[in-house]
Backbone as JSON Lines, residues from 0, in Angstrom:
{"i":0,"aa":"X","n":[1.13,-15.11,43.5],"ca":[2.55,-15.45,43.51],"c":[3.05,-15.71,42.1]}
{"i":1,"aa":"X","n":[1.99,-16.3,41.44],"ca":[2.87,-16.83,39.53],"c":[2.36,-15.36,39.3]}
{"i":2,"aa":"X","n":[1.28,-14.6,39.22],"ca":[1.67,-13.8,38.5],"c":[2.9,-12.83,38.81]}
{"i":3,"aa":"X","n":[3.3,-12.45,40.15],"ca":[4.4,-11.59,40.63],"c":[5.48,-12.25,39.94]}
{"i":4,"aa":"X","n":[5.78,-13.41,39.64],"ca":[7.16,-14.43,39.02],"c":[7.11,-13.58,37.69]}
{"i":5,"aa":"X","n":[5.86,-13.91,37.14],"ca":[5.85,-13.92,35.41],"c":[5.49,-12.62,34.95]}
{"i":6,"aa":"X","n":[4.19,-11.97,35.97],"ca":[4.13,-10.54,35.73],"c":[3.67,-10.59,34.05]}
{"i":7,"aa":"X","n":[3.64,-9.21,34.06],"ca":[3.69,-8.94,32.45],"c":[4.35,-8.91,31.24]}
{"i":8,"aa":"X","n":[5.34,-9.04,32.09],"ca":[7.0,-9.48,30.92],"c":[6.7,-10.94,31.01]}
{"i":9,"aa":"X","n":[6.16,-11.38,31.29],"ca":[6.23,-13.03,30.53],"c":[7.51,-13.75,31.75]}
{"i":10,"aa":"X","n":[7.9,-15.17,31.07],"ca":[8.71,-15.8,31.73],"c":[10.09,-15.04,31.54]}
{"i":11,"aa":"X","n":[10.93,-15.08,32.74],"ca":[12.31,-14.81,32.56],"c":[12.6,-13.4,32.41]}
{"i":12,"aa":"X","n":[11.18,-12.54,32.35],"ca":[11.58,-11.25,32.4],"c":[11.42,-10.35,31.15]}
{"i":13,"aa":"X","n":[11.01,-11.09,30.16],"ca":[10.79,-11.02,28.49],"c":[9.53,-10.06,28.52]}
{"i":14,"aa":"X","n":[9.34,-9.83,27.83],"ca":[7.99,-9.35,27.04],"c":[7.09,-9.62,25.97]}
{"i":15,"aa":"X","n":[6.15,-9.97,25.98],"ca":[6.0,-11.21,25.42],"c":[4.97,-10.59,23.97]}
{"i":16,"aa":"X","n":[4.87,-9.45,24.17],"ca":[4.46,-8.33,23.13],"c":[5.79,-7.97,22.21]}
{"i":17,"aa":"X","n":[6.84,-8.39,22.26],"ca":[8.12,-7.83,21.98],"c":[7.93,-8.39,20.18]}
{"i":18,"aa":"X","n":[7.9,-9.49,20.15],"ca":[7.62,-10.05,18.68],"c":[6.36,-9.45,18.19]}
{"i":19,"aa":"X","n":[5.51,-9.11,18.83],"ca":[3.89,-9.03,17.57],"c":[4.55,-7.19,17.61]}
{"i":20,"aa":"X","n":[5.17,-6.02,18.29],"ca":[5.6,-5.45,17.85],"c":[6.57,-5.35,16.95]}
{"i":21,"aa":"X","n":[7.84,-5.88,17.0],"ca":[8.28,-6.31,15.81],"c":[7.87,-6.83,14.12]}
{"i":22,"aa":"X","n":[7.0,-7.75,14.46],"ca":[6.16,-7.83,13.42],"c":[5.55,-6.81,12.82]}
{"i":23,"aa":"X","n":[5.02,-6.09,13.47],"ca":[4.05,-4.61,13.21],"c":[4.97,-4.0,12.71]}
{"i":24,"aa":"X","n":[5.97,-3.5,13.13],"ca":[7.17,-2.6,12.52],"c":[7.32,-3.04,11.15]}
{"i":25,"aa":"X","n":[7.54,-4.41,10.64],"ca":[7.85,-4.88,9.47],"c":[6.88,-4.66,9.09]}
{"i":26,"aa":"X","n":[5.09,-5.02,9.32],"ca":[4.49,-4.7,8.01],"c":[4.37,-3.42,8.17]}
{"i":27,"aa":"X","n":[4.27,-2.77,8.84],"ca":[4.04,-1.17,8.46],"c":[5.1,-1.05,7.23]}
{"i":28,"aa":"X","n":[6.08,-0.94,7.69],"ca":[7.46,-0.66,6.76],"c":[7.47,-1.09,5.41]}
{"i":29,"aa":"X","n":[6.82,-2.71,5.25],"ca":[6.56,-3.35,4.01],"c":[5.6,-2.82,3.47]}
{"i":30,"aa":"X","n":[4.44,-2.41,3.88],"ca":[3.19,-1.51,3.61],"c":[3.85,-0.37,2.94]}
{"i":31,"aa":"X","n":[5.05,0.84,3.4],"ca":[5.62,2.07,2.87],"c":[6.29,1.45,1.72]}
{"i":32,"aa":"X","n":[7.05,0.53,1.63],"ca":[7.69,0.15,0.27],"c":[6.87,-0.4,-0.6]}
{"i":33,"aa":"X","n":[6.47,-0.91,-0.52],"ca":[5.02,-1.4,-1.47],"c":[4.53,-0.03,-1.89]}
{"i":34,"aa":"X","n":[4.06,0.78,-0.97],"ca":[3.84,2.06,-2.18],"c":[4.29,2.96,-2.75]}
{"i":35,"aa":"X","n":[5.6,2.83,-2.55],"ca":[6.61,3.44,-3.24],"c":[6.93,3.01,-4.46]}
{"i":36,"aa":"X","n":[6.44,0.95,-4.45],"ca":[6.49,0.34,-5.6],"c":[5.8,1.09,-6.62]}
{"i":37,"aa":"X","n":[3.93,1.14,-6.21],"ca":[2.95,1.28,-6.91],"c":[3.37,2.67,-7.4]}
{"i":38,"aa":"X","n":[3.87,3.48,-7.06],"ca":[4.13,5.08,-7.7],"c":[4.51,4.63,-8.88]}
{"i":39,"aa":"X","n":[5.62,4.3,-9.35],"ca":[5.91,4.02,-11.14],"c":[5.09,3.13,-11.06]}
{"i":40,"aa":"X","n":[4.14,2.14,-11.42],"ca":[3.18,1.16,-11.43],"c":[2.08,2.41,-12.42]}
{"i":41,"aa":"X","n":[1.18,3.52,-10.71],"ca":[0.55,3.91,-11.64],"c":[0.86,5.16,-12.43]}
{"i":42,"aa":"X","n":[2.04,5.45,-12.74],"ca":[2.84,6.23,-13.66],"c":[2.01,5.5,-15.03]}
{"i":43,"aa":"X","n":[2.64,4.69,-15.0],"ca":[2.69,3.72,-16.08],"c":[0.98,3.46,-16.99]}
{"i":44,"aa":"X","n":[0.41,3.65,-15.85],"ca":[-0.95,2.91,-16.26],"c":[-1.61,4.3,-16.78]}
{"i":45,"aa":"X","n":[-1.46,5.53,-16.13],"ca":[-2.04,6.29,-16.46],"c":[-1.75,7.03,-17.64]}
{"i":46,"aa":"X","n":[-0.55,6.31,-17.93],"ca":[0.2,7.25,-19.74],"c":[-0.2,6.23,-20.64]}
{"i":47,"aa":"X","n":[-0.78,5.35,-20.08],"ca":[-0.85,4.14,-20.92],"c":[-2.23,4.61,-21.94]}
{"i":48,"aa":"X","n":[-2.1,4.21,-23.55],"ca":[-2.7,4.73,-24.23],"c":[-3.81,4.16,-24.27]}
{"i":49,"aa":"X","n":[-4.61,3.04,-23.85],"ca":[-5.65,2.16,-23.98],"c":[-6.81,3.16,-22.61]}
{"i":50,"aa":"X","n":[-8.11,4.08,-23.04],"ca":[-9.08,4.1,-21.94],"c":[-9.03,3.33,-20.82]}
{"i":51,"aa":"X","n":[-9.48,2.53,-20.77],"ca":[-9.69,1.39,-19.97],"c":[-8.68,0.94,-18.59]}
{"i":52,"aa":"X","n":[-7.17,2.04,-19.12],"ca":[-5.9,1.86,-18.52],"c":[-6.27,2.86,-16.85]}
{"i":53,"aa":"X","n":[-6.97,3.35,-17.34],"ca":[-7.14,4.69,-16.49],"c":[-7.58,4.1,-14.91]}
{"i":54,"aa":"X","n":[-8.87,3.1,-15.1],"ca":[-9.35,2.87,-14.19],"c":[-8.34,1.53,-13.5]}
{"i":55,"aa":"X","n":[-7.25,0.98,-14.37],"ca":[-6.23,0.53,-13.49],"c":[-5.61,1.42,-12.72]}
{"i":56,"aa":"X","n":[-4.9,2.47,-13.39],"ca":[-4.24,3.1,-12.45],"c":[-5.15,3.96,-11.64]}
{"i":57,"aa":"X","n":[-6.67,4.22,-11.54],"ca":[-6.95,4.61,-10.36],"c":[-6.84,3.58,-9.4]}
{"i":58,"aa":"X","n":[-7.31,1.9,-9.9],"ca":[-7.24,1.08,-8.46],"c":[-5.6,0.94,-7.73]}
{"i":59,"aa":"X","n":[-4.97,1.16,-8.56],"ca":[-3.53,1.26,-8.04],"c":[-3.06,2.49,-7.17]}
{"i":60,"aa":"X","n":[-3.86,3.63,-7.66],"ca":[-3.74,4.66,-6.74],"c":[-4.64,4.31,-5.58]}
{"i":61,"aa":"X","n":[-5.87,4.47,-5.57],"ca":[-6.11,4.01,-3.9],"c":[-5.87,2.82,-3.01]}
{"i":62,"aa":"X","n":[-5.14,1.72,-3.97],"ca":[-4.56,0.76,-3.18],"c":[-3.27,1.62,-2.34]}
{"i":63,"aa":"X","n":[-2.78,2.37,-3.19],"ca":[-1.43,3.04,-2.33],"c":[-2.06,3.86,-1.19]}
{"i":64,"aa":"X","n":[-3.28,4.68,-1.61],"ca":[-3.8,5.66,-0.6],"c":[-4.32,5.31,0.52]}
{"i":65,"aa":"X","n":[-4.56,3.38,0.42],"ca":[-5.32,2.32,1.46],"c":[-3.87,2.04,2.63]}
{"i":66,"aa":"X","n":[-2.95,1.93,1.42],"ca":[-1.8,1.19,2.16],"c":[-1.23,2.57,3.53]}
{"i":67,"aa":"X","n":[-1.06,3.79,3.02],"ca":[-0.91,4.47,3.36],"c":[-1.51,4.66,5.07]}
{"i":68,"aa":"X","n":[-3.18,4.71,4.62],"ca":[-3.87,4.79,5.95],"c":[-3.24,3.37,6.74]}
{"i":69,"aa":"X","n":[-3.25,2.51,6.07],"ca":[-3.14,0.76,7.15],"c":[-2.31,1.1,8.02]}
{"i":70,"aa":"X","n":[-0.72,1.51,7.23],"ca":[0.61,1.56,8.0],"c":[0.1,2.19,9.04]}
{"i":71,"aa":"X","n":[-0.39,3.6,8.76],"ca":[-0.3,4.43,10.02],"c":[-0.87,3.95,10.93]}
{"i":72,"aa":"X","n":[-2.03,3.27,10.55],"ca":[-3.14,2.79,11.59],"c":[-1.72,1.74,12.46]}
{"i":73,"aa":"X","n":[-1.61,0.63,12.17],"ca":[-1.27,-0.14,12.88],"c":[-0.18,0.33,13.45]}
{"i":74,"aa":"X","n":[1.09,1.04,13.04],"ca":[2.11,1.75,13.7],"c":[1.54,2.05,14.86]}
{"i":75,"aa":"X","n":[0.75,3.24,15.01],"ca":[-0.26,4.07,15.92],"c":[-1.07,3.06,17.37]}
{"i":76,"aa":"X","n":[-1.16,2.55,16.22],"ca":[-2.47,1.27,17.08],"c":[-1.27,0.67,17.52]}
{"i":77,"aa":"X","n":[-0.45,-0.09,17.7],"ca":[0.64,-0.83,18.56],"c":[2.22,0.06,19.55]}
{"i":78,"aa":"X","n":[1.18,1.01,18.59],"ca":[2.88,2.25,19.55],"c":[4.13,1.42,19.02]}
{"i":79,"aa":"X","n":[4.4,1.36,17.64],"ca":[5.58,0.52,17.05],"c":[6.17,1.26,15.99]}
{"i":80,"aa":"X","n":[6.07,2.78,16.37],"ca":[6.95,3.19,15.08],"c":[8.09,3.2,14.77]}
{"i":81,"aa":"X","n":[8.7,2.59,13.85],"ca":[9.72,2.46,13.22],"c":[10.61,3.66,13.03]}
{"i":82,"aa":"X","n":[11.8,4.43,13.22],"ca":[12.96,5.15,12.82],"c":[12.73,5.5,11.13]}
{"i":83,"aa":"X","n":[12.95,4.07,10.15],"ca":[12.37,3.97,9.04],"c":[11.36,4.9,8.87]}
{"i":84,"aa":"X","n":[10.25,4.19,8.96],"ca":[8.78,4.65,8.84],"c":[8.69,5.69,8.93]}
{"i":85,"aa":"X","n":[9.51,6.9,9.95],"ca":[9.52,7.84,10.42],"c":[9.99,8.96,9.28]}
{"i":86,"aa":"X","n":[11.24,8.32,8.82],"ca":[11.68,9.13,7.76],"c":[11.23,8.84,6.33]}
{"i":87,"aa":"X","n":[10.7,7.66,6.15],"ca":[10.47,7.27,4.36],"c":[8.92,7.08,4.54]}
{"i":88,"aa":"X","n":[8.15,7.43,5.19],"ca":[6.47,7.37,5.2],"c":[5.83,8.13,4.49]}
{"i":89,"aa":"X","n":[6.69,9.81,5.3],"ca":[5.99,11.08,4.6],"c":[6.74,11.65,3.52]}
{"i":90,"aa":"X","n":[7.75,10.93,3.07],"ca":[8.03,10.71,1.45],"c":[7.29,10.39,0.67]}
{"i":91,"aa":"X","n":[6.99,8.97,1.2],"ca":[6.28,8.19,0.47],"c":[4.96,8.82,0.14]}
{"i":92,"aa":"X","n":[4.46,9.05,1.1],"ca":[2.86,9.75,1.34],"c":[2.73,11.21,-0.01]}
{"i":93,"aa":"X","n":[4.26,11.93,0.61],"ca":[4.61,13.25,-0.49],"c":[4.46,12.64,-1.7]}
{"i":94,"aa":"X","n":[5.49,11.62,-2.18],"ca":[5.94,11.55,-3.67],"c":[4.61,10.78,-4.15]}
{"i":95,"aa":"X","n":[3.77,9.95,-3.51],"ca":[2.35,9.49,-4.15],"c":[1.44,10.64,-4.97]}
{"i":96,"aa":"X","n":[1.15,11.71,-3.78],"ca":[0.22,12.92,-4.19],"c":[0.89,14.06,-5.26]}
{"i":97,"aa":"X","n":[2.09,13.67,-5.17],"ca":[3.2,14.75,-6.25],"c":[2.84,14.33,-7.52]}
{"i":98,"aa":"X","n":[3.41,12.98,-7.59],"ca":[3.61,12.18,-8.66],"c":[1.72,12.09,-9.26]}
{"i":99,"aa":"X","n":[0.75,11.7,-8.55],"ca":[-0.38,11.95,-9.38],"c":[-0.61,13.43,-9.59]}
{"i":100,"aa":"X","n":[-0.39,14.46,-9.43],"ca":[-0.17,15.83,-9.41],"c":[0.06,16.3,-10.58]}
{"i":101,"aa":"X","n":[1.41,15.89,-10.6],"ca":[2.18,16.0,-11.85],"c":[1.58,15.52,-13.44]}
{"i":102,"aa":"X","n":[0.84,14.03,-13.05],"ca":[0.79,12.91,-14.12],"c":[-0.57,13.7,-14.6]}
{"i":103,"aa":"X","n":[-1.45,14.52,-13.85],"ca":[-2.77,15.44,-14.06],"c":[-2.61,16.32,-14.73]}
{"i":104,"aa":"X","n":[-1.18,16.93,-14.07],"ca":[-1.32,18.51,-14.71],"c":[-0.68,18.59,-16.28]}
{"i":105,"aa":"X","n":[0.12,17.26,-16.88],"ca":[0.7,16.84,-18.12],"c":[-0.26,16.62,-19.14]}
{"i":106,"aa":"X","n":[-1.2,15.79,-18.53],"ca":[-2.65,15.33,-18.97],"c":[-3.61,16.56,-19.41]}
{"i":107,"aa":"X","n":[-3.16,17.44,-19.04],"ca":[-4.29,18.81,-18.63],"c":[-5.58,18.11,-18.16]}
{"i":108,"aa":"X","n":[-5.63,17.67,-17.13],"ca":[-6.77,17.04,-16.35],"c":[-7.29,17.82,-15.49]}
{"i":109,"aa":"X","n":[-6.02,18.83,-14.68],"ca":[-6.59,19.4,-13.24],"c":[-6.22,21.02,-13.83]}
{"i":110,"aa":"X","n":[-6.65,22.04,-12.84],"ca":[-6.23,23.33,-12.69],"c":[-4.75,23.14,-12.58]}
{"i":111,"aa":"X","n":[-3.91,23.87,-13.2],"ca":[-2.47,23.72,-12.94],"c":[-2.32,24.28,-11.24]}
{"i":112,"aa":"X","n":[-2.76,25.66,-11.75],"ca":[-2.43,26.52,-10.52],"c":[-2.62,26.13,-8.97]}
{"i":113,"aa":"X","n":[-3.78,25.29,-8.97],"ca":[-3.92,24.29,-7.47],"c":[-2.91,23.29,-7.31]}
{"i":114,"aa":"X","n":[-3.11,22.37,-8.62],"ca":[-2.38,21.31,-8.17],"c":[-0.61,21.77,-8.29]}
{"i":115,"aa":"X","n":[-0.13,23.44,-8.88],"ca":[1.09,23.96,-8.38],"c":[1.1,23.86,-6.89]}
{"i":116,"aa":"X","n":[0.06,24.99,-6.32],"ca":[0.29,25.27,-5.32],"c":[0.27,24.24,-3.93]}
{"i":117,"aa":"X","n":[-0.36,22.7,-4.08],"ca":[-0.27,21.82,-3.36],"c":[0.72,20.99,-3.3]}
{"i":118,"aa":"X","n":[1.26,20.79,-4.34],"ca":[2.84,20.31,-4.72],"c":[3.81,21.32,-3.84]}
{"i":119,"aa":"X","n":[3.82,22.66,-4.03],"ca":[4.38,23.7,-3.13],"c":[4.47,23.35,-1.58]}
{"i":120,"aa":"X","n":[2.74,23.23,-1.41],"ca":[2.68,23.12,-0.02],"c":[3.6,21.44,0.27]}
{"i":121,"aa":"X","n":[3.15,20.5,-0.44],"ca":[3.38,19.26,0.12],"c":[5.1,19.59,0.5]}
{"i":122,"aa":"X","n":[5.96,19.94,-0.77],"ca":[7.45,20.01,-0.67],"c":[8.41,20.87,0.64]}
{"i":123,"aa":"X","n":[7.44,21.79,0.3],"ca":[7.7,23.0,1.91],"c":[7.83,22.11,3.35]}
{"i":124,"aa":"X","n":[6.31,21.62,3.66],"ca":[5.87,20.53,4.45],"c":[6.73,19.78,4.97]}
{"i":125,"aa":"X","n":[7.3,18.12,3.71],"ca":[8.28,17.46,3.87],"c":[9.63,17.96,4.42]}
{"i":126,"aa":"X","n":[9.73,19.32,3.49],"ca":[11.64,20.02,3.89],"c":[11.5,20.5,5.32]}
{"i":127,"aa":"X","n":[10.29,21.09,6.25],"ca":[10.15,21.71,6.89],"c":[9.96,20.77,8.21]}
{"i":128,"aa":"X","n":[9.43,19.15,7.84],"ca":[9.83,18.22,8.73],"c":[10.81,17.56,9.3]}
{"i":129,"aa":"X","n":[11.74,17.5,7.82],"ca":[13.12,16.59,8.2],"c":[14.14,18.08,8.79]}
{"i":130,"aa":"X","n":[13.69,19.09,8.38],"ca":[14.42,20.16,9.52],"c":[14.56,20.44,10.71]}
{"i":131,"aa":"X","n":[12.98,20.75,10.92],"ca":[12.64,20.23,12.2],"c":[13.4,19.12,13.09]}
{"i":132,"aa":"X","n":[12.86,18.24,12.63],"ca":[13.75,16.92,12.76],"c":[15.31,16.64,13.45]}
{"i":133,"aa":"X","n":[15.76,17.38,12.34],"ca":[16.86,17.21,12.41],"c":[17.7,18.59,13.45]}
{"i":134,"aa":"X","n":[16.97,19.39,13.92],"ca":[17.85,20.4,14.35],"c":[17.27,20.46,15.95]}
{"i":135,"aa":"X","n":[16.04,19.53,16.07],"ca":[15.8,19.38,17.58],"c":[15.35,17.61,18.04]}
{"i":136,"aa":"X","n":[15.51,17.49,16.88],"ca":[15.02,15.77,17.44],"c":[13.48,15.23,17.49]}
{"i":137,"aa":"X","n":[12.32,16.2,17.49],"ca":[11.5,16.18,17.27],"c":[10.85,16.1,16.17]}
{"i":138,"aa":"X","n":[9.53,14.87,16.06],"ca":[9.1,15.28,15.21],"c":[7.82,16.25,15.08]}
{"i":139,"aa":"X","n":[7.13,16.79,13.69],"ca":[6.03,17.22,14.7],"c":[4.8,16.41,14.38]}
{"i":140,"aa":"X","n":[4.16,16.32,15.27],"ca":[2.45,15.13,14.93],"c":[1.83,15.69,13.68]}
{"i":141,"aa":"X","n":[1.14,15.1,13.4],"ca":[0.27,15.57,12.34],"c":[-0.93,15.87,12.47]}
{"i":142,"aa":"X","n":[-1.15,17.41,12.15],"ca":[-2.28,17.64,12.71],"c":[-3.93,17.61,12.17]}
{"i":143,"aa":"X","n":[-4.97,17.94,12.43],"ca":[-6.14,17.5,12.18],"c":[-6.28,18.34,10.83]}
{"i":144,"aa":"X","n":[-5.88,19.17,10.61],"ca":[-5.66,20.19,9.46],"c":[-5.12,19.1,8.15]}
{"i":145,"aa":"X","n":[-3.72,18.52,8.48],"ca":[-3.21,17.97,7.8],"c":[-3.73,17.06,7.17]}
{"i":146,"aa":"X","n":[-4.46,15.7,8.34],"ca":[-5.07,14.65,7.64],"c":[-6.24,14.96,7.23]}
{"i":147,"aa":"X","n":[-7.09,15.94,7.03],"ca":[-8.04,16.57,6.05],"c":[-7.38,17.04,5.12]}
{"i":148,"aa":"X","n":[-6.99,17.74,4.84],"ca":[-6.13,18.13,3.46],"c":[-5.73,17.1,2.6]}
{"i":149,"aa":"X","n":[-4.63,15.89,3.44],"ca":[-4.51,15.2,2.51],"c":[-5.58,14.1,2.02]}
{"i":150,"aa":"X","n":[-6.54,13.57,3.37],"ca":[-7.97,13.31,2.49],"c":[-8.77,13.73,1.18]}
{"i":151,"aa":"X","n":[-8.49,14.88,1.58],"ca":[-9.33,15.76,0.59],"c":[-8.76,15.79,-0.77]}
{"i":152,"aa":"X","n":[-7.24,15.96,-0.97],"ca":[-6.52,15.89,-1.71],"c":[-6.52,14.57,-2.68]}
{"i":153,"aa":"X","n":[-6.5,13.28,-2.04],"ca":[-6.59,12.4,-2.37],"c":[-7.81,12.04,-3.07]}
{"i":154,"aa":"X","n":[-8.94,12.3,-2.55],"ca":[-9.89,12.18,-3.02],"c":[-10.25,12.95,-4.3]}
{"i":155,"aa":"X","n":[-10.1,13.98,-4.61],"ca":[-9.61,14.93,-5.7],"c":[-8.94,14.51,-6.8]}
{"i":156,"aa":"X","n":[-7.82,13.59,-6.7],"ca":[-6.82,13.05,-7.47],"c":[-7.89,12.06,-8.07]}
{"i":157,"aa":"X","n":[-8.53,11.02,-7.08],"ca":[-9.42,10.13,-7.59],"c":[-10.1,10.32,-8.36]}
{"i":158,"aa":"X","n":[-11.19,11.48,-7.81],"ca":[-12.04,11.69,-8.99],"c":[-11.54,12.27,-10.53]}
{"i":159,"aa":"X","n":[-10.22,13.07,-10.28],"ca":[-9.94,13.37,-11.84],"c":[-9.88,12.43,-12.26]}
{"i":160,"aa":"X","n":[-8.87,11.56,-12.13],"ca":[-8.6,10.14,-12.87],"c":[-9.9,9.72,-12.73]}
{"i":161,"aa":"X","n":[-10.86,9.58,-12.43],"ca":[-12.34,8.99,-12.79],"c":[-12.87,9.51,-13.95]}
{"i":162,"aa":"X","n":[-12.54,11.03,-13.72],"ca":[-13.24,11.98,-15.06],"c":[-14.72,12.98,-14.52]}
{"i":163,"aa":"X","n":[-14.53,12.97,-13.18],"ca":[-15.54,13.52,-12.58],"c":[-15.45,15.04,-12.25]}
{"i":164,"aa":"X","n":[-15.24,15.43,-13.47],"ca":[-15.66,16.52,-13.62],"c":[-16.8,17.67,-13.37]}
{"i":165,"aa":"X","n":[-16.98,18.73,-13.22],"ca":[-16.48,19.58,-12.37],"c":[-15.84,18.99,-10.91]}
{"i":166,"aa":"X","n":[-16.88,17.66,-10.29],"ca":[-16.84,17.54,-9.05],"c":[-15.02,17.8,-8.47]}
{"i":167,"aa":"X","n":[-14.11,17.05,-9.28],"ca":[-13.45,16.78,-8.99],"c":[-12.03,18.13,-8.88]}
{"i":168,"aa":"X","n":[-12.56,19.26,-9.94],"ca":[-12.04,20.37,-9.19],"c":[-12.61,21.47,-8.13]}
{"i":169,"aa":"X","n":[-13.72,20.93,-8.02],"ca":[-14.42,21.62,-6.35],"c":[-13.27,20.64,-5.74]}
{"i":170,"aa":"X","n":[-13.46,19.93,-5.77],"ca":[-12.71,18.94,-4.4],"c":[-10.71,19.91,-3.98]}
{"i":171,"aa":"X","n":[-10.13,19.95,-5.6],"ca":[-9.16,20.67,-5.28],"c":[-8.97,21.84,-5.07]}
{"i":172,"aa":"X","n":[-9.92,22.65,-5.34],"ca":[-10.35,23.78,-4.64],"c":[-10.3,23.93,-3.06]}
{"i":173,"aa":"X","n":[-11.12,22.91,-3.04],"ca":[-11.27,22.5,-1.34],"c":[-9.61,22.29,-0.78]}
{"i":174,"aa":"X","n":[-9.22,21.67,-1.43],"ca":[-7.6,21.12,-1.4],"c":[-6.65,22.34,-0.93]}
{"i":175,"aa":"X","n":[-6.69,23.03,-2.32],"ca":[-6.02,24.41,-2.2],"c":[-5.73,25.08,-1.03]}
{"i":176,"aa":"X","n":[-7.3,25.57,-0.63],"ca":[-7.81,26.32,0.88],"c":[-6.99,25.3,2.07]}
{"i":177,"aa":"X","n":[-7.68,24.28,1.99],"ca":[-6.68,23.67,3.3],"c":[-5.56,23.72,2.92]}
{"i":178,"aa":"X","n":[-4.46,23.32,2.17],"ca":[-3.24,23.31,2.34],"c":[-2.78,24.46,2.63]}
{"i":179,"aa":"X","n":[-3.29,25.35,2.37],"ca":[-2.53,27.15,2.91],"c":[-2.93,26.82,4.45]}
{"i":180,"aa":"X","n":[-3.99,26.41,4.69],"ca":[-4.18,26.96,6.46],"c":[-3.54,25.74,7.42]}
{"i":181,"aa":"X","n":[-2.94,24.39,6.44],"ca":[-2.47,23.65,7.26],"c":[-1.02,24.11,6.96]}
{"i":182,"aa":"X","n":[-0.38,24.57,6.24],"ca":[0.81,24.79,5.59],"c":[1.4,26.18,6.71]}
{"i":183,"aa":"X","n":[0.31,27.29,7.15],"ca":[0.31,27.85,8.17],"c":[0.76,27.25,9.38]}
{"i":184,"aa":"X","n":[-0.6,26.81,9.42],"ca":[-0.22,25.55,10.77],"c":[1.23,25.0,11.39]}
{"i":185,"aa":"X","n":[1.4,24.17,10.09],"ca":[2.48,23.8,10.41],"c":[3.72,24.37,10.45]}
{"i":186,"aa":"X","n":[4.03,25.28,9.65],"ca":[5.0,26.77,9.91],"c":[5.11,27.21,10.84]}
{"i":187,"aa":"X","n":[3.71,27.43,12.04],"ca":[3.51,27.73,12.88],"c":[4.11,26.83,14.43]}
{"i":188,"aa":"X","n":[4.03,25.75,13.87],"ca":[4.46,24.72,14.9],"c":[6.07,24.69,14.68]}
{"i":189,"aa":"X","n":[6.5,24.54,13.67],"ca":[7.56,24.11,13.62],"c":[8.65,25.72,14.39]}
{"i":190,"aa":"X","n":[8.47,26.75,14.31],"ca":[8.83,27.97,14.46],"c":[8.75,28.08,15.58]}
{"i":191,"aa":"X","n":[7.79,27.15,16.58],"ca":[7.72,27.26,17.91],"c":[8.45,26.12,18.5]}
{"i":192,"aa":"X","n":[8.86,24.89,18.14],"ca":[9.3,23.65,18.59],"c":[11.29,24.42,18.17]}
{"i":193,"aa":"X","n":[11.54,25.11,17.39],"ca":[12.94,25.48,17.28],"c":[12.93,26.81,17.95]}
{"i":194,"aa":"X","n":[12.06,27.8,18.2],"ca":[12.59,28.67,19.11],"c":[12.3,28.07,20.34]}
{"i":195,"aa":"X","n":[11.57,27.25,21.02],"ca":[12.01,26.56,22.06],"c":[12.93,25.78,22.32]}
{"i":196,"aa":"X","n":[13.58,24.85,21.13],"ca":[14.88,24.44,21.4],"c":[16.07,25.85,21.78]}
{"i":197,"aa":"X","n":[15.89,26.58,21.37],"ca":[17.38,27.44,21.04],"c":[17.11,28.83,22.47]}
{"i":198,"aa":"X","n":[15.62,28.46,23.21],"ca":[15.51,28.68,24.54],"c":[16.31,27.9,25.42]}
{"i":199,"aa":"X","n":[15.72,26.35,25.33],"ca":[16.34,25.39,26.29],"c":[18.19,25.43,25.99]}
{"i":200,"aa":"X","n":[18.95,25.39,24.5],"ca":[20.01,25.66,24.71],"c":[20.65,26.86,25.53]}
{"i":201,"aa":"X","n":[20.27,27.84,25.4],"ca":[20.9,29.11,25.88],"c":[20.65,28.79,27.9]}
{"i":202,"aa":"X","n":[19.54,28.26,28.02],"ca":[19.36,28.22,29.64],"c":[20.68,27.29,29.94]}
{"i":203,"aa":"X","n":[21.0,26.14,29.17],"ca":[21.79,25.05,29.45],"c":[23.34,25.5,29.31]}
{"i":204,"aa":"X","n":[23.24,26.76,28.3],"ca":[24.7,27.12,28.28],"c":[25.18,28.22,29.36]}
């Protein structure tokens, strides 16, 4: 009988999960701005003329690349994604791997031509989401392709800024290859989620 009263919504009909989701929403969200902070942070550290600067701005880069995984995790893990989150995540996620990209290929640290062509892929990617997005309402998941690539990617970035050489352009090598076949991928998805919208319109009209 109390539980039929109180049930799972709590007293009065509430939900009593309603706040620790809320909460979750905020740190995820605080988690994405925070590494949006650290982007000029490790700008900064890595032009910085002192050796020693380097291995700051690597811990600053995988603190962002940590923060990155957390958000998603807990978003995911509480089914609390944010509208926000939705649109300024895979910015954020983009302009991290750009921006060390960039700060490499100035440096002459990395192969230009990879870390061109992953910058390519990442920008395509992003434009090709908020299109998506925006012309059916959908977003699209991210697929197993994707979060290897950008693993891989990341990890790549690391080791240059370590100085781990050769290793660290096998790794973008590795990089390269996936981003074409996830960059496929996702071309592939997105081409099917809008000619199925512009199916379902025409049946409706």
């Amino acid at each position: 009988m109390v539980a039929h009263q109180y049930g799972v919504l709590g007293v009065g009909g509430s939900n009593p999960l309603v706040p620790t989701i809320k909460l979750t929403k905020i740190m995820a969200n605080a988690l994405t701005i925070f590494r949006l902070i650290l982007i000029p942070v490790f700008i900064v550290l890595i032009f910085y003329p002192f050796p020693e600067f380097r291995y700051y701005a690597l811990g600053v880069f995988i603190l962002a690349s940590l923060t990155d995984a957390i958000d998603g995790l807990v978003a995911r893990k509480m089914k609390s994604v944010s509208e926000f989150g939705k649109h300024v995540d895979p910015f954020a996620d983009r302009l991290l791997i750009i921006s060390a990209l960039i700060c490499l290929i100035i440096k002459n640290e990395t192969e230009i031509w990879v870390a061109a062509l992953i910058i390519a892929r990442d920008l395509l990617i992003l434009i090709g989401f908020l299109t998506v997005r925006k012309k059916s309402g959908i977003s699209i998941p991210v697929s197993i392709y994707g979060k290897v690539t950008t693993a891989v990617v990341l990890m790549a970035i690391a080791a240059a800024i370590f100085g781990l050489n050769p290793y660290s352009d096998y790794l973008l090598y590795a990089a390269g290859l996936l981003s074409v076949i996830s960059a496929v991928y996702y071309g592939i998805k997105a081409r099917r989620l809008l000619f199925a919208r512009e199916i379902r319109g025409k049946e409706a009209a």
